[in-house]
N, C-alpha and C positions, 0 to 999 in steps of 0.2 A: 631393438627397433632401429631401422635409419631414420633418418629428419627428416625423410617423407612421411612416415608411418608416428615421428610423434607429432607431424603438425598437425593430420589427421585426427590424430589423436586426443589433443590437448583442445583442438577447433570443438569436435563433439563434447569432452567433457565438460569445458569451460563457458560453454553457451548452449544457444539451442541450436546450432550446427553450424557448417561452415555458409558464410554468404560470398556473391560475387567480390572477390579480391579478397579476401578473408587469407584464405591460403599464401595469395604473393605477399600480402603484413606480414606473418609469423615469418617466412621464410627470410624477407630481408630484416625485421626486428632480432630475430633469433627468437627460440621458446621460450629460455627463461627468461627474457625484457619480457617476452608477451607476458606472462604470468605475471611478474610483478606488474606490469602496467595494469592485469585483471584484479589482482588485489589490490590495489592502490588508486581505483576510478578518481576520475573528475569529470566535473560535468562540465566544465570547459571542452573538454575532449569531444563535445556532441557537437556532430557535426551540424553548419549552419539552417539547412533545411529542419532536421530535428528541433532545433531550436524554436526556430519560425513556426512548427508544427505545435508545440507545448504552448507558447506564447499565446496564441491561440486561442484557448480553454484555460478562458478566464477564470473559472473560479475553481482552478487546481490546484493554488498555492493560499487558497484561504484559509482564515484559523476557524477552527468550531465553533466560535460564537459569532462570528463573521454571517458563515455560513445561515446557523439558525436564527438572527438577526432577519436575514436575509430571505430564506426559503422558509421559516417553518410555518403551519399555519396558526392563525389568531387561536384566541382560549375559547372556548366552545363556537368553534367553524359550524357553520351550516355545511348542507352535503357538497354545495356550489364552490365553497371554502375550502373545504378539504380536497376535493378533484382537481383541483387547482394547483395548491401544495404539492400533493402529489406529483403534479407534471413537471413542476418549478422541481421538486427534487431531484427526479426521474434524469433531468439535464446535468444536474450534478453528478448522478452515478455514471452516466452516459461518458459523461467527461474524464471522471477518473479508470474508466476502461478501454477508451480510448486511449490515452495516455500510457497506459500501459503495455498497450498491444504496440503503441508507434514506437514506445523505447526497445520494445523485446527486439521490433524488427531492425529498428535503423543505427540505434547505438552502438558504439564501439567497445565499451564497458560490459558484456554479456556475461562474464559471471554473475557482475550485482544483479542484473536482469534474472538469471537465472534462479540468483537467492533470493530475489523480491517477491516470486514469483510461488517457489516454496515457503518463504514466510508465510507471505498474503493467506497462502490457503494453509499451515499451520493455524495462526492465530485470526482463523476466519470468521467475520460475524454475516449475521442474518440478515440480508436485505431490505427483508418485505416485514420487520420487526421495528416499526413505528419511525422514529428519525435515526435509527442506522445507517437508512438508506441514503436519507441529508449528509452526515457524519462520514461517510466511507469516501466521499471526495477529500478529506484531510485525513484517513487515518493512513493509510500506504504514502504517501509523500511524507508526511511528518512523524511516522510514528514506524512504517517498518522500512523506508527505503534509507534513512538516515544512518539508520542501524545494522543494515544485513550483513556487513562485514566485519562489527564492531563484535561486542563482548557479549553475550545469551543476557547477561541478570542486564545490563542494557537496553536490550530489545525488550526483554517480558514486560520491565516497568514502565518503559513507551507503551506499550500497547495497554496495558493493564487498566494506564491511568488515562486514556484515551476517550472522546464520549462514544464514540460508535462501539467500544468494547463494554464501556459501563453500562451503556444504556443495551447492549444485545443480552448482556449477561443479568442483568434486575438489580444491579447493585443498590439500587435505592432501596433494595428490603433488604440490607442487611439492619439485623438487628441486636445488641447484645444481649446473650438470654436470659443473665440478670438486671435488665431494666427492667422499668414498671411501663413499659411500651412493649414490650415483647409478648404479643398477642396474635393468638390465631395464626394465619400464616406468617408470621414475623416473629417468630422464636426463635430466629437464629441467624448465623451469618450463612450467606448464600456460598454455598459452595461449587457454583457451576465452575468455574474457572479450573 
């Protein structure tokens, strides 16, 4: 290949394509700085706007008990309670999808983008499965975007121990099957994962 053919090149595999000026970076970076600058992200490296955009969508850097602090509904909600909840949540996932989309597009960092992306929907949980959907606003920020270039046994235990995974997955029925609790459907450890 000439350096046309692998900025081309390296542009499509290393993101999701090339964007206006995309081409003139690798060309005066050279490839392999682009590459290493694609494995080696900072989020410094976001450009100002970007920035201003995330800042924004406030409750995208929340922790999980923040979150359910915050959005879950009270302990037997009426129907007025729960519809409510719901919407309150509904902003949280809103947020975390947005967020997603503005990094895919505007970031300079497109590999991580890339593998956030393939994570996210690897170790994907259920939305509309009770406060996953609260949950999913901290699980891709905290749990797969920290990780996507790091080490696999890394990533799995981020997500593993995560609540939008515990809670998509029924962890709360695991059960040992020699306990004297191990009843009915709780005879075992949950093995969705």
């Amino acid at each position: 290949m000439d350096t046309s053919q692998k900025i081309t090149h390296v542009l499509d595999r290393l993101g999701f394509g090339p964007r206006p000026g995309d081409y003139q970076r690798v060309e005066s970076l050279g490839v392999e700085v682009y590459i290493q600058q694609q494995l080696n992200p900072s989020e410094g490296e976001n450009p100002a706007p970007l920035r201003r955009q995330l800042r924004q969508l406030s409750r995208l850097n929340q922790s999980p008990g923040v979150l359910f602090s915050e959005f879950a509904p009270p302990q037997r909600p009426s129907r007025d309670q729960r519809v409510q909840a719901r919407r309150r949540q509904n902003l949280v996932a809103q947020e975390a999808h947005t967020a997603r989309l503005v990094r895919a597009i505007e970031s300079p960092n497109q590999l991580q983008e890339v593998m956030v992306d393939f994570w996210f929907n690897h170790f994907n949980v259920f939305i509309n499965k009770g406060l996953t959907r609260l949950w999913l606003g901290s699980f891709e920020p905290s749990a797969i975007r920290p990780n996507t270039l790091g080490t696999f046994r890394t990533l799995l235990g981020a997500t593993a121990l995560h609540p939008a995974m515990m809670f998509s997955l029924d962890t709360w029925r695991n059960t040992d099957p020699e306990s004297p609790q191990a009843t009915g459907p709780y005879r075992c450890l949950n093995d969705n994962y």
